[in-house]
C-alpha distance (Angstrom), angle and dihedral (degrees) to the residues before:
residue distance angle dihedral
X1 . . .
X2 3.78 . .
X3 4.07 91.9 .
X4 3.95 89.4 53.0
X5 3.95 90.0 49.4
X6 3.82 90.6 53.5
X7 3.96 91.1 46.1
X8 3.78 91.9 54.9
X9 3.97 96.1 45.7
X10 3.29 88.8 46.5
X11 3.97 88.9 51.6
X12 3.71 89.0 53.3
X13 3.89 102.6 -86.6
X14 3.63 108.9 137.5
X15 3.37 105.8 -172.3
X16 4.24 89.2 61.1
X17 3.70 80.4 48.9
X18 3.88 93.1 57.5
X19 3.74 88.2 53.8
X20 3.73 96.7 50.3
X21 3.93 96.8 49.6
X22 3.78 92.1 44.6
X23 3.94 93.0 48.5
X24 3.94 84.8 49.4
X25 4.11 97.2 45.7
X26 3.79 95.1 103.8
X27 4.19 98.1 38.3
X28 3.90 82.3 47.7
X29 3.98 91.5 47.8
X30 3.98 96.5 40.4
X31 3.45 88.3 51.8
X32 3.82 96.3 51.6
X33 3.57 88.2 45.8
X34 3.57 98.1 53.6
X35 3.89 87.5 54.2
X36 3.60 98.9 43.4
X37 3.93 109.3 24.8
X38 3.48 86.1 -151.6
X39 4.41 119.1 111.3
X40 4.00 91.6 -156.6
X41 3.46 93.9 44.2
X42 3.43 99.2 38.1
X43 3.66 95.5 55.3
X44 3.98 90.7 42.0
X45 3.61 89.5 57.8
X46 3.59 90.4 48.8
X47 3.87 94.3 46.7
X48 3.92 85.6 49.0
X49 4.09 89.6 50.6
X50 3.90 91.8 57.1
C-alpha cells in the first residue's frame, strides 16, 4: 500500500502525497532532532524539508 502511495505522489497526486508526509512526520522530526537537539529547530527544519 505504502509503495503505491509514493508512486502516485510522485506522479503528481497530492492527496497520496498528503498521506506519505503525514505517515513520515515523526521519522522526519526524530531525525532532525537527533541532528540538532533543538525542538524549534528541529521541527523548522523538518517543516522546511516538506
Amino acid at each position: 500500500m505504502e509503495e503505491e502511495l509514493v508512486i502516485k505522489a510522485i506522479k503528481g497526486n497530492f492527496n497520496a502525497y498528503s498521506i506519505v508526509v503525514n505517515n513520515l512526520k515523526d521519522e522526519g522530526y526524530k531525525l532532525a532532532y537527533t541532528i540538532l537537539k533543538n525542538e524549534q529547530d528541529s521541527m523548522d527544519a523538518y517543516l522546511q524539508a516538506v
